[in-house]
Each structure stands twice: as structure tokens, then as C-alpha cells.
MIFIGU-271510 format. One record per residue: residue in three letters; z, x, y of N, C-alpha, C, O, CB in turn. Coordinates in steps of 0.02 Angstrom, whole numbers, plus 50000, padded with zeros to 5 digits. Each point is the difference from the previous one (the first is absolute). Glycine has a CB too. Layout:
# residues N
AlaZXYZXYZXYZXYZXY
...
END
This chain:
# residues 341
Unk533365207042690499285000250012499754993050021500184995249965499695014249950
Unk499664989550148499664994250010499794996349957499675003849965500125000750106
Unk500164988449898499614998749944499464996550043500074997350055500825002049840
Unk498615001350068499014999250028499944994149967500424997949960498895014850040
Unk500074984050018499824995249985499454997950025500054999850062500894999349916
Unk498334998349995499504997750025499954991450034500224994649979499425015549935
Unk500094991250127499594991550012499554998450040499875000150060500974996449923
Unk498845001149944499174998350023499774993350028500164995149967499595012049943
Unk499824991850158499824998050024499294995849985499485002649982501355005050062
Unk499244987649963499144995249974499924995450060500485000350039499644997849812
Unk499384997650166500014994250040500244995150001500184997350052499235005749952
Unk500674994249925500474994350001499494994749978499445002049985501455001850112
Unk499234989149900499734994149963500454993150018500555000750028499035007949869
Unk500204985650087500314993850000500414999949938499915003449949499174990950118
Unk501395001349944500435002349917499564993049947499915001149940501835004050117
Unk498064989349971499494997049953499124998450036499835003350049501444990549891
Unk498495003550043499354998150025499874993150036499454997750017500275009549892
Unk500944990050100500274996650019499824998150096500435002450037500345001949839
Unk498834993050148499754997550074500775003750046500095004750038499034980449921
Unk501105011950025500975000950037500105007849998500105003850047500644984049890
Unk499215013550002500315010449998499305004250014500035006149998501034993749878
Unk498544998150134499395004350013500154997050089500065004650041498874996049816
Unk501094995650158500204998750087500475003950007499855003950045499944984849979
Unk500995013049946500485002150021499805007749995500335003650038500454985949933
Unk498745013749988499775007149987499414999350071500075002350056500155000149777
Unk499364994750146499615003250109500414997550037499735001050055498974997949952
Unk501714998750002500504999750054500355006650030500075000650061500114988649885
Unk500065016050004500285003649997499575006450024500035004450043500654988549878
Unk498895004950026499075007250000499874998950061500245004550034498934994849849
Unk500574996850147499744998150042500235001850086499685002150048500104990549843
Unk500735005850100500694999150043500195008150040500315000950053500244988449841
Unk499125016350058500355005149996499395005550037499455002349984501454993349899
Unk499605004850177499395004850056499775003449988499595000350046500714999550015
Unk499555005549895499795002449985499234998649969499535003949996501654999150017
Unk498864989649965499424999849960499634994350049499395000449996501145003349868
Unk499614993250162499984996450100500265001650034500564998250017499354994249977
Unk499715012250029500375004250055499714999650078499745004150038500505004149860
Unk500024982550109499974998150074500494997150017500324999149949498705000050055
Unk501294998550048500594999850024500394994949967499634998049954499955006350144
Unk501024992049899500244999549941500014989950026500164995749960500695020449994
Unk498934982350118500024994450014499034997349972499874994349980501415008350134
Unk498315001949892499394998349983499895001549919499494997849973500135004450155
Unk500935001949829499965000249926500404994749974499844998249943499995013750054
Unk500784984450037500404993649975499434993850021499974994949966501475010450059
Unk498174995750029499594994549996499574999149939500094995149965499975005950149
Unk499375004549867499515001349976500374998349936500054993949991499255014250091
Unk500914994849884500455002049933500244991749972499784996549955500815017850098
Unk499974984749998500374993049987499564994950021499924995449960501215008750058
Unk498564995850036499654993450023499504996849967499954993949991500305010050097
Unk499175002849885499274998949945500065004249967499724998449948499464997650107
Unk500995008549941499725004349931500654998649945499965002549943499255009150131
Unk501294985249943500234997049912500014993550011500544997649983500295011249967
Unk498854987750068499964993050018499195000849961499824994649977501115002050159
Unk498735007349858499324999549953499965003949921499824997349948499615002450177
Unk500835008849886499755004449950500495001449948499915004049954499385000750128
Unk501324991549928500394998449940499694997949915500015002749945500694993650167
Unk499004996349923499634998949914499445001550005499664997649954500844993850004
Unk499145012750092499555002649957500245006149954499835001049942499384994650143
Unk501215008349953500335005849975500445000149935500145004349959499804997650157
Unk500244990649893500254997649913499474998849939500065002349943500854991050119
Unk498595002749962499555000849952499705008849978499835002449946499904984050105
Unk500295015549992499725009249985500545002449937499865000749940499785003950214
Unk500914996249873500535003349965500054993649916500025002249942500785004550210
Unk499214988549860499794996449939499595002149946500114999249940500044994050131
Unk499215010349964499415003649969500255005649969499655000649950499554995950130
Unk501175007449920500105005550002500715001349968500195005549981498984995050114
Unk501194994149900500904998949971500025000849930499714995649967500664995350116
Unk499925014049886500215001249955500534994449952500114994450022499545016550047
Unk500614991249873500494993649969500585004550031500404996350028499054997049839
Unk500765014350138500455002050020500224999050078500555000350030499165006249871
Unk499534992050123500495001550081499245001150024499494998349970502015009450019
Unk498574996050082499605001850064499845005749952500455001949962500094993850171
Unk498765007549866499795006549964500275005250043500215004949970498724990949977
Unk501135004350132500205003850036500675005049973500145006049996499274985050084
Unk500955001249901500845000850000499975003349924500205005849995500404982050090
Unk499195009149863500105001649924499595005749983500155001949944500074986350026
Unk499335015250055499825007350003500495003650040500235004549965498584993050025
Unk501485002550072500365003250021500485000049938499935003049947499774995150180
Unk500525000049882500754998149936499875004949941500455003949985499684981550030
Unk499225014649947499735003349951500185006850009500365003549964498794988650023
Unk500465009850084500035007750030500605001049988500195002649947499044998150142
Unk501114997649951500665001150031500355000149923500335005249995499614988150146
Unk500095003749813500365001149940499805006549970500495003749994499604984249988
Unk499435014450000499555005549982500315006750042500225005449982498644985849998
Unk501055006050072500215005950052500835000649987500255005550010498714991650097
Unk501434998049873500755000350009500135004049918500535003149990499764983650106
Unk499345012949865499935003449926499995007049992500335003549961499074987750015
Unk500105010550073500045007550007500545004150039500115006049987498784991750002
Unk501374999550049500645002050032500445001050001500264995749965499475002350054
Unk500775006250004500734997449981500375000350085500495003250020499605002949824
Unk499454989350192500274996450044500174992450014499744996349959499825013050060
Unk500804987750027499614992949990499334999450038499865004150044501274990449944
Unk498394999749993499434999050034500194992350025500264996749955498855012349973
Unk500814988350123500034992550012499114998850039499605004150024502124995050002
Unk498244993149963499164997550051500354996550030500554997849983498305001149954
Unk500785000050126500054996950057499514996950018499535001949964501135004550061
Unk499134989150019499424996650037499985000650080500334995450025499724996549878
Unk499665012450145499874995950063500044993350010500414998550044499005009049964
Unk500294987649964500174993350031500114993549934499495000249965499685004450159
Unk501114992249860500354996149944500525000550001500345002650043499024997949898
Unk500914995349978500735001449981500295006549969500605000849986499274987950001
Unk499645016050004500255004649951500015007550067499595004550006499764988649843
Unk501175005750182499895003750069500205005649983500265001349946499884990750134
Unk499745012149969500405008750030500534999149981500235003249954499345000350150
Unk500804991149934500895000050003500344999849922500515003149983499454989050140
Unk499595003249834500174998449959499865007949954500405001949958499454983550077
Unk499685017449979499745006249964500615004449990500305001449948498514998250103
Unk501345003150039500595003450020500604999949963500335004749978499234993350115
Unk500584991949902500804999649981500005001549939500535002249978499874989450090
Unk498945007949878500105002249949500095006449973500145001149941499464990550067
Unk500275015050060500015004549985500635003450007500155004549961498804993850053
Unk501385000050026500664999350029500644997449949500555002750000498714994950110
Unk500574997349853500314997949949500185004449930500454999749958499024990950101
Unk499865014249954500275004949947500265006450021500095004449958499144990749973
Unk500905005850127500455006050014499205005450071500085005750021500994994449793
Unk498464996650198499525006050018500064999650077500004994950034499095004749861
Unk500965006650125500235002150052499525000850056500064999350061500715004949868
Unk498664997950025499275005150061499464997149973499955001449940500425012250081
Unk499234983149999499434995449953499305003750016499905003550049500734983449963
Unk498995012049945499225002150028499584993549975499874997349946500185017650040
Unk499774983850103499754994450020499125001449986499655003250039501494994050056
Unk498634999849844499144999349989499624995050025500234994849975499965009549933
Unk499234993950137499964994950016499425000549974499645004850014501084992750071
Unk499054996849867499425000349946499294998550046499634995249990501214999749895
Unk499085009250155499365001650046499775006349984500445004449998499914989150095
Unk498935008649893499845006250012499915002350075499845005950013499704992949877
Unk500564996950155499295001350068500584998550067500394995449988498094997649944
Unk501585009150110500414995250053499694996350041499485001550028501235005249974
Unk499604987950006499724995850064500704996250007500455000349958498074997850021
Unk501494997550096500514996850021500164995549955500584998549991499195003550112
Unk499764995649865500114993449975500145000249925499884994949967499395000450123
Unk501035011749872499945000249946500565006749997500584999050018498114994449961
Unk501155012350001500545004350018500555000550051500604999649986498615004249970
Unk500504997350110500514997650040500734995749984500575001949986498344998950065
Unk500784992549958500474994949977500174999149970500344994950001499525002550027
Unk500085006449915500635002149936500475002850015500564999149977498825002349954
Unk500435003150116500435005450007500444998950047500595001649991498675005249974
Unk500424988650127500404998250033500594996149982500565001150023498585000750030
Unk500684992549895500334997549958500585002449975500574998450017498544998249972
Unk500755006749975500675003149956500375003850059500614999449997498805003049870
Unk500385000750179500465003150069500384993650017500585001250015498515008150047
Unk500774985249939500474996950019500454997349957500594999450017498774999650059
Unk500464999449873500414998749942500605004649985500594998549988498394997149971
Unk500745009950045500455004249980500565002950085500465004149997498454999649872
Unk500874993450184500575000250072500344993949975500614999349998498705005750123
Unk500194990049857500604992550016500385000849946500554997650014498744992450038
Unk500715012749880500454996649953500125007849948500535000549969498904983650038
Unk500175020049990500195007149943499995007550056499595004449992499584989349872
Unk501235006550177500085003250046500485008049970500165004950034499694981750048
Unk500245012649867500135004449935499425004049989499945006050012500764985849931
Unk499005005350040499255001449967499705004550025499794999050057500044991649919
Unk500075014949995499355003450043499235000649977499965000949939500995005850095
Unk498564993049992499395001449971499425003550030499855001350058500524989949895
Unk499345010249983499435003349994499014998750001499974999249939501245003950011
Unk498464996650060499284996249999499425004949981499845005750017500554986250080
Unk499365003249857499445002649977499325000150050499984994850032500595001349857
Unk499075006850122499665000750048499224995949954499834999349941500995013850134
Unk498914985249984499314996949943499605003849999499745003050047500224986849966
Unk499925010749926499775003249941499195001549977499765004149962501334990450013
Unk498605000550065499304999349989499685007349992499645000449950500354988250119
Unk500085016249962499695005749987500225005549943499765005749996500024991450119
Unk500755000049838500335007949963499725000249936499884995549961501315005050089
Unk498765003149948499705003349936499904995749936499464997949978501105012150065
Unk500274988949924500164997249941499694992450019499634998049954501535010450008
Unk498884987450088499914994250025499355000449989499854997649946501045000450128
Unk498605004349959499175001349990499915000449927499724994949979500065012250129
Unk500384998249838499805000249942500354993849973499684997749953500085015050041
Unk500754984050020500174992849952499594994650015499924995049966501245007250028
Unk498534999650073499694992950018499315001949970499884997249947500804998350173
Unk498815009349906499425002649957499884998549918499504998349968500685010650119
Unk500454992249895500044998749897499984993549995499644997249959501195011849994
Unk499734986850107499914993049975499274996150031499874994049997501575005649995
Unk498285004050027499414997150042499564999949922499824995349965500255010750192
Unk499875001649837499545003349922500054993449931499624997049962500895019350066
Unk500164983849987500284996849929499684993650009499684998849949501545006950029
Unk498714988650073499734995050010499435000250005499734995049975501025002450058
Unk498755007849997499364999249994499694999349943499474996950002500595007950081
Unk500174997849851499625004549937499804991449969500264994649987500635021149975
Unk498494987750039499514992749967499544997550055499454997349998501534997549924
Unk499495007250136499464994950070499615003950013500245005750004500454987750063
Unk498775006149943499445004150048499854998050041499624995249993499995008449950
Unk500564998250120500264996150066499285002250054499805005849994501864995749986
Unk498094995350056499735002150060500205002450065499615002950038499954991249908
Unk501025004650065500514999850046500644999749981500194996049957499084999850100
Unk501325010649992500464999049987500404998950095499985003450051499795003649795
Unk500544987150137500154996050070500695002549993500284999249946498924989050069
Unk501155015350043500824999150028500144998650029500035002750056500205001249928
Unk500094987649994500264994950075500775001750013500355000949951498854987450021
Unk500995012050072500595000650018500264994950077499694998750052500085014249876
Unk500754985650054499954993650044500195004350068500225005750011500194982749899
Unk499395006450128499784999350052500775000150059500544997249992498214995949940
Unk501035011350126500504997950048499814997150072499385000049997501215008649940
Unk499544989650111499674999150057499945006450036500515003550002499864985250000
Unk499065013550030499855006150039500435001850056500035005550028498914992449941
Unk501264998950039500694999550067500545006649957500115005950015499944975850032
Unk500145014649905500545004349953499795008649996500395004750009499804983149905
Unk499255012650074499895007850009500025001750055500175006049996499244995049929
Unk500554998150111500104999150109500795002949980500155005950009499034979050071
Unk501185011049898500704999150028500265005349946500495003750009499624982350045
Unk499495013849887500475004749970499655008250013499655003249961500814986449937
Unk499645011250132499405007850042500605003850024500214998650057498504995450010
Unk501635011249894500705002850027499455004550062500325002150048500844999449818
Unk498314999550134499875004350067499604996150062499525002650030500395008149885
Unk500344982750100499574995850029499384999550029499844996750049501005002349950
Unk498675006249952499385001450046499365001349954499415000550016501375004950079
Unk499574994849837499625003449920499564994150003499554998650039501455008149868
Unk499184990950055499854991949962499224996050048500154995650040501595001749931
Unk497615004250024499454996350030499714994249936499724994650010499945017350081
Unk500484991249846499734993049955499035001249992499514996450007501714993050061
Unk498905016349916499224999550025499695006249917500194997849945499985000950255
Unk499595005349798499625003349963500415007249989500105003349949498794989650093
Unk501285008150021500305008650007500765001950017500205005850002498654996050044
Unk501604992049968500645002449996500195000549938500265005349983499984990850112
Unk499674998649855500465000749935499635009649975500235003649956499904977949991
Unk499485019450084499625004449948500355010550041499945005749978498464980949994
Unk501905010850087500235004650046500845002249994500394995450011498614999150062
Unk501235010649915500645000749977500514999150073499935001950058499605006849828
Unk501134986650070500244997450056500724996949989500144995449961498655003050075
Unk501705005550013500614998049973500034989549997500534997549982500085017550082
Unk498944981549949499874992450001499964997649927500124994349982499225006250131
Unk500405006249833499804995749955500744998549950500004996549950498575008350061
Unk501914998250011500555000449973500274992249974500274997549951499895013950125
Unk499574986449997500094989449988499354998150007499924995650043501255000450021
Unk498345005849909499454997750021499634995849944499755003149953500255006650127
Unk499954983949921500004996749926499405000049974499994999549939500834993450082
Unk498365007650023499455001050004500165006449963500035001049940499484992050161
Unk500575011149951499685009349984500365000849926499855004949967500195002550179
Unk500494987149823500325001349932499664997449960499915002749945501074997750083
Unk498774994649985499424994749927499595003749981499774999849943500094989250096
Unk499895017050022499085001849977500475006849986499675005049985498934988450105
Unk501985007449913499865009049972500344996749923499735004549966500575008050166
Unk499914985149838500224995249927499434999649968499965002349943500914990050098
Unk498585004849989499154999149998499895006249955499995001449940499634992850191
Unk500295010049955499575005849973500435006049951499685004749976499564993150143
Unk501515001649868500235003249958499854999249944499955004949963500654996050097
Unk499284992149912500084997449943499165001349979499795001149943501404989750082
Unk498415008550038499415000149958499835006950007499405000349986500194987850026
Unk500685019150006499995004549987500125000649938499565002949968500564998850127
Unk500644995549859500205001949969499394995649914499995000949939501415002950172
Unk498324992949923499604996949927499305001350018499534998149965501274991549997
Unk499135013750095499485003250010499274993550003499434999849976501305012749958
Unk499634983750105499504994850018499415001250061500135000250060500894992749899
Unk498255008050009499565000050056499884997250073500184994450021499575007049882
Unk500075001350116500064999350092499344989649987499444998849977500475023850108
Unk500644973249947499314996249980500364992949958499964993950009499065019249971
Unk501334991049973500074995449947500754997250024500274998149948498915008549947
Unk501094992750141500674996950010500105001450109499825003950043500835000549780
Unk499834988250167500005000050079500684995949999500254997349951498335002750095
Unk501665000350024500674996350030499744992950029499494998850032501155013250008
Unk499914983349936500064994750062500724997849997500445002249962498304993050035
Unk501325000750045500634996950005500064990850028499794996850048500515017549978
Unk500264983849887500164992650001500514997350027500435003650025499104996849896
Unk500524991850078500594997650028500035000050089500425003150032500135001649846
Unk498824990550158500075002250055500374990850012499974994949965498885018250064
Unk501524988550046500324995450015500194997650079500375003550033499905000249853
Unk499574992850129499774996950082499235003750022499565001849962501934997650089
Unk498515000850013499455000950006499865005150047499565000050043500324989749920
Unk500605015250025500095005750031499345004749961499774998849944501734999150086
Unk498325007150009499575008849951500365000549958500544997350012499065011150064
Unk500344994449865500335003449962499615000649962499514996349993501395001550027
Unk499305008749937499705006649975499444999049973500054994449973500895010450009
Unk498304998550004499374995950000499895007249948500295005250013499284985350124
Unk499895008649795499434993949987500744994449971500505002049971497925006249978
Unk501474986950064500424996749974499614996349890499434998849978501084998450210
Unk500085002649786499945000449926499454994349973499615000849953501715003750039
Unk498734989550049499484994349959499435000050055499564996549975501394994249956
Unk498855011450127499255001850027499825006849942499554998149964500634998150195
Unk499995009449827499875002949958500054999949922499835004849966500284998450132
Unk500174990349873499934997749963499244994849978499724998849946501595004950083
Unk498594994450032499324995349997499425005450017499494999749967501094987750079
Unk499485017450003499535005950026499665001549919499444998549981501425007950144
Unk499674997049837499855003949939499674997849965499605003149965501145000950034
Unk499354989549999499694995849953499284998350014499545000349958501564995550022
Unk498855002250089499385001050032499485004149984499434998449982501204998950083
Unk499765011649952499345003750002500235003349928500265005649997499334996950151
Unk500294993649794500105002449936500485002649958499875003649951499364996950088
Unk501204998249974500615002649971500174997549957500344995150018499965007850054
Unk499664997849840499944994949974500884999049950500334995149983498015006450025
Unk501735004649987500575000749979500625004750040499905006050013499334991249888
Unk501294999950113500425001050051500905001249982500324995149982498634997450080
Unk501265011749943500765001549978500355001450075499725002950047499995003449819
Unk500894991350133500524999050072500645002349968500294997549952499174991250117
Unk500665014949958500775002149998500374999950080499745002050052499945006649832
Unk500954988750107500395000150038500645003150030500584997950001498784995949960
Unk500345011950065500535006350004500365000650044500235005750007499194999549951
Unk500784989850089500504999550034500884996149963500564999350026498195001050067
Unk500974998049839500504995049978500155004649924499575001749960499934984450109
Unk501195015349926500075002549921499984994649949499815000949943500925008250094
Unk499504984649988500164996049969499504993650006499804998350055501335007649952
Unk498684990849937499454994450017500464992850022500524997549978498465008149922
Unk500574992750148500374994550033499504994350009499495000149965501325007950097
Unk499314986149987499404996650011499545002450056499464997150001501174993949955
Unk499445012550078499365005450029499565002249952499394999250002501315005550076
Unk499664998449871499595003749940499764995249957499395000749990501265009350010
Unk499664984749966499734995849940499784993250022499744995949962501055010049959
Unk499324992850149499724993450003499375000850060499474996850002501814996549959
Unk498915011250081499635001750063499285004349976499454998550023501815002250055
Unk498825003349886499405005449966500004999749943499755005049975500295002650091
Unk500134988749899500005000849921499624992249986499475000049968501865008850005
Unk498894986350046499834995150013499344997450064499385000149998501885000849945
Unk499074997750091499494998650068499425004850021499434998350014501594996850028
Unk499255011449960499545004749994499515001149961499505003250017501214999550019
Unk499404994049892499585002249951499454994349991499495001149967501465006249978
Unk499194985350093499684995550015499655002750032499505002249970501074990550018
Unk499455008750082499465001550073499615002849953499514997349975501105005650151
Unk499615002949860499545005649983499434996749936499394999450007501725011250027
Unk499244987849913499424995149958499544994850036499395000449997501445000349915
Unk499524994050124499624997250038499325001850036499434997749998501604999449998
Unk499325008650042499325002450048499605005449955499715004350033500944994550094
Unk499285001649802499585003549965500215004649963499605002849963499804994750105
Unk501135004149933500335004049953499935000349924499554996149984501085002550102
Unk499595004049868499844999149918500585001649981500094995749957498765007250023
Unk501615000150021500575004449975500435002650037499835005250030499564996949903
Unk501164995850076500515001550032500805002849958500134998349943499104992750137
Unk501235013549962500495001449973500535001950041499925004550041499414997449878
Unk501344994650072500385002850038500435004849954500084999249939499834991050146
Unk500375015549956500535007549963500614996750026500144999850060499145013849954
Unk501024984349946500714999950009500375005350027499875005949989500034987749929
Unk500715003650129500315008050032500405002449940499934997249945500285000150195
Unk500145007049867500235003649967500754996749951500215001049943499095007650155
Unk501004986049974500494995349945500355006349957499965006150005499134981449975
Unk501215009049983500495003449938499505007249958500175002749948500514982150019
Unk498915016450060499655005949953500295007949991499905004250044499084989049998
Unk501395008449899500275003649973499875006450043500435002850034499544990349859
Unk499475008550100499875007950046500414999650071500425004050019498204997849933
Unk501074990650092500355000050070500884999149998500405001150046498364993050000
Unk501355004049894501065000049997499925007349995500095002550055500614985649862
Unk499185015550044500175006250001499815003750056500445004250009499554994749885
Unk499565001650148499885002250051500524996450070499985002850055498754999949873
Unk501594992850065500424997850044500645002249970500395001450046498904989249998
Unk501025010449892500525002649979499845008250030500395001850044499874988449844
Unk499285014050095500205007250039500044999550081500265004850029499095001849874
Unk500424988350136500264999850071500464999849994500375004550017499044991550033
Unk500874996149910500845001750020500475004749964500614999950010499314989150019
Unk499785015449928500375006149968500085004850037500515003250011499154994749898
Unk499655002950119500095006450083500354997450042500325004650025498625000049986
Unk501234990050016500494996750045500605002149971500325004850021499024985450015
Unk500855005849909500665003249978500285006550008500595001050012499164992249924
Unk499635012750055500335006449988499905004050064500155005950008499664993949864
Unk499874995450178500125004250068500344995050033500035000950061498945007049949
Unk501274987549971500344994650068500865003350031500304997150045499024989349879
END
């Protein structure tokens, strides 16, 4: 019989906070077409020439903010999961990173080391876009031609819309609110450049970015990272039965000076505050895991603007991270995998 085996996928981190390993991590992030996706003589300029020649220490001081005594929160919540998840099993489970030291390859050889034959590849995204699902996945395709050519695998598809996923994220939303009485409930989800929904359009003609495609049924939305944020949105606030009014989308983390995806998170962070919003909760549902997007970008900085420009009360919902309901709901994926693979 084949022996199975999981491996889960995260973004990855600097291995210290260190100016030097946070350069050698956007080197890599950065570097990787998918997430600059212009030609590779105007991304070695841009990338190598100024953009780590400046946003290194600032990017060290961030992750400083935010550094745990164990490690990168990114990395030491994954780890958490992934142990939790390897408990309930009686497969192996290995983590991996898109970009760092704690790679795919390294994921792979560990899986390989214990005898597993057919893997099911998770890439800890609910939503697709190039710059996040994708390139996990292109990733491990090559990993697994250049060096585990043995190996066969399997992929989890993202997830943002299923059932069990909606009610874990809804409870952990519930569970964090109780006590707040919120005026607003904000879902930032970071941000991609508008180009990327262009390109990722399997029917090259769907995708206008406007009011009425995401809302029009369409073999596009299959990769469609927009038409996936707002149906996550409106599932979730179906499922807690949030009034028309009381909660809205934006999207963080914008970068050069390209469009990309609009209301953007800190103009509507200062907006709210503006026209009365006095108390404000953000969850970040593009990320399972809290990272410095989540704890330093909106938890932090975010919660400044927003006080600043008039705010009273602010709160960020932690993603879901190590939360007991979401291991078990990722252990019956990979239990149905097992028993139909």
C-alpha cells in the first residue's frame, strides 16, 4: 500500500530579526515572479538595486515589534498547528515555507525520510492569487521534478468558501468579539495588484474589477482572488448573521505604485473614524496564521491611524492559528483525502 503523508505550506519568515536575514528573506519574497511580476531584468533592478538597499531595516525593526522569545510568530504557530494536526493522525504531517530556511524541499525530504510515497500538498491560503497559492504550488512542482520524482501528489484546493472553514472562522470571529460592542466590523485582506486578477482570468475576458463581475457566475472565479475575499465576507457574515451596513471589505499591504485592489485598509481606517465609528474590530481572513501583516500592520499601526483620526476602541481577531476546532476541521480534509486518494 502507498504510504500518505501531509505537507503544509505557510509563507515563510527571516530566521532572526536580524538587518542581514530579513534582506536575505525579501530577496527571495521579493525576487519571486509571481509576487513582481515584471520582467526579470526590471525586477533584479528594482528588488536588488533599491528596494533592499532601503526596506530591510525598516522591515527589521517591524518584525522586532512583533518577535516572539520562540521565534517568528508566523513560524512557531505554524509549528503549533502542524503538531496538533500530526496528533490526530496516523500519518506523517511535515511544514514547509514558500520563501526562508524552512523550505518545500526541506518539507518533502522529511516526508520521504519516513517512507511516504503520495503526499497531500496544503498550501495555508484560503483564497488564490499568483502571489500566494499559486507559488506554493508552482513551487513544490518543481521541487518535486528536480529532486522527489518518486513522489506523487495531491492539492488541497482553497478553501475560502467550504462549509466547515466558514463555521470555524464565524466561531472564532464570535469567540473574540464577546465583550466588544463594536460599530463596525472591517475585513482586510491583503492586497494584490489589479494586473494579477487580469492575468489570473482562466477565461480572458471575465475579470472588469468593477461592481458586477465578482457578483456574475463564472468559470474566472475559480482563480479569482477578489470574487474569493467578498464571497468569505459574505459567507461568514451570513453565517453570524451580520446586518447589511455593519461590516465591509478592504485590502492591506500595498506595494509600488501600481492599482491595486481598493477601498484600501488605512484610507478606511481613517474614513471610519471620521464619519463616527467609534469602535472598530478587523479581522484578517486571508491569513490562518498571524503574522506581521496581522500583528504589526493592523494590530499595531492600524490601531494607531484609526485612534488617531478619532477612533475610541479598537480590536484586532486573531486568525485562527493553532485553534482546536480549525485542527480538527483540517484533520477531516485530510481523512477524506486518505480514504479516497
Amino acid at each position: 500500500m502507498t504510504k500518505k503523508g501531509v505537507l503544509l505550506v505557510n509563507l515563510g519568515s527571516p530566521d532572526s530579526t536580524d538587518v542581514k536575514d530579513v534582506r536575505k528573506y525579501l530577496d527571495e519574497f521579493l525576487m519571486d515572479e509571481r509576487v513582481i511580476d515584471i520582467p526579470y531584468w526590471k525586477r533584479f533592478l528594482l528588488i536588488k538595486g533599491i528596494i533592499l538597499n532601503v526596506r530591510p531595516k525598516k522591515s527589521a525593526a517591524a518584525y522586532k515589534k512583533i518577535w516572539w522569545k520562540e521565534g517568528s510568530p508566523l513560524v512557531v504557530i505554524s509549528e503549533r498547528f502542524t503538531k496538533k494536526l500530526q496528533s490526530r493522525l496516523d500519518l506523517p504531517v511535515a511544514l514547509g515555507m514558500r520563501y526562508g530556511s524552512m523550505s518545500i524541499e526541506k518539507g518533502f525530504r522529511e516526508l520521504r525520510e519516513k517512507g511516504v510515497e503520495q503526499v497531500l500538498l496544503v498550501p495555508l491560503y484560503p483564497h488564490y492569487a499568483m502571489s500566494s497559492y499559486e507559488t506554493v504550488v508552482e513551487k513544490a512542482k518543481e521541487v518535486l521534478r528536480d529532486s522527489f520524482q518518486e513522489m506523487k501528489m495531491d492539492l488541497v484546493d482553497p478553501f475560502y468558501d467550504k462549509e466547515d472553514y466558514i463555521e470555524v472562522m464565524s466561531d472564532n470571529i464570535k469567540k473574540q468579539l464577546q465583550g466588544f460592542d463594536y460599530d463596525h466590523l472591517l475585513f482586510s485582506y491583503h492586497g494584490i495588484p489589479e494586473r494579477h486578477i487580469y492575468k489570473s482570468d482562466v477565461t480572458g475576458s471575465h475579470c472588469k474589477i468593477d461592481d458586477t463581475c465578482c457578483k456574475m457566475k463564472s468559470e474566472a472565479h475559480r482563480t479569482c482572488y477578489r470574487h474569493q475575499c467578498f464571497e468569505t465576507t459574505r459567507a461568514i457574515a451570513e453565517h453570524m448573521n451580520l446586518e447589511e451596513g455593519s461590516y465591509s471589505d478592504s485590502f492591506q499591504s500595498r506595494l509600488l505604485k501600481d492599482p491595486w485592489l481598493r477601498p484600501y485598509t488605512d484610507f478606511e481606517l481613517e474614513r471610519f473614524a471620521e464619519e463616527g465609528v467609534k469602535k472598530l474590530a478587523v479581522i484578517t481572513p486571508a491569513f490562518v496564521s498571524d503574522c506581521l501583516e496581522t500583528l504589526e500592520e493592523i494590530a499595531m499601526e492600524g490601531k494607531e491611524e484609526f485612534l488617531k483620526a478619532g477612533g475610541e476602541d479598537f480590536r484586532h481577531i486573531a486568525c485562527l492559528n493553532d485553534y482546536d476546532p480549525w485542527v480538527d476541521v483540517m484533520t477531516n480534509w485530510v481523512n477524506d483525502w486518505q480514504a479516497n486518494a
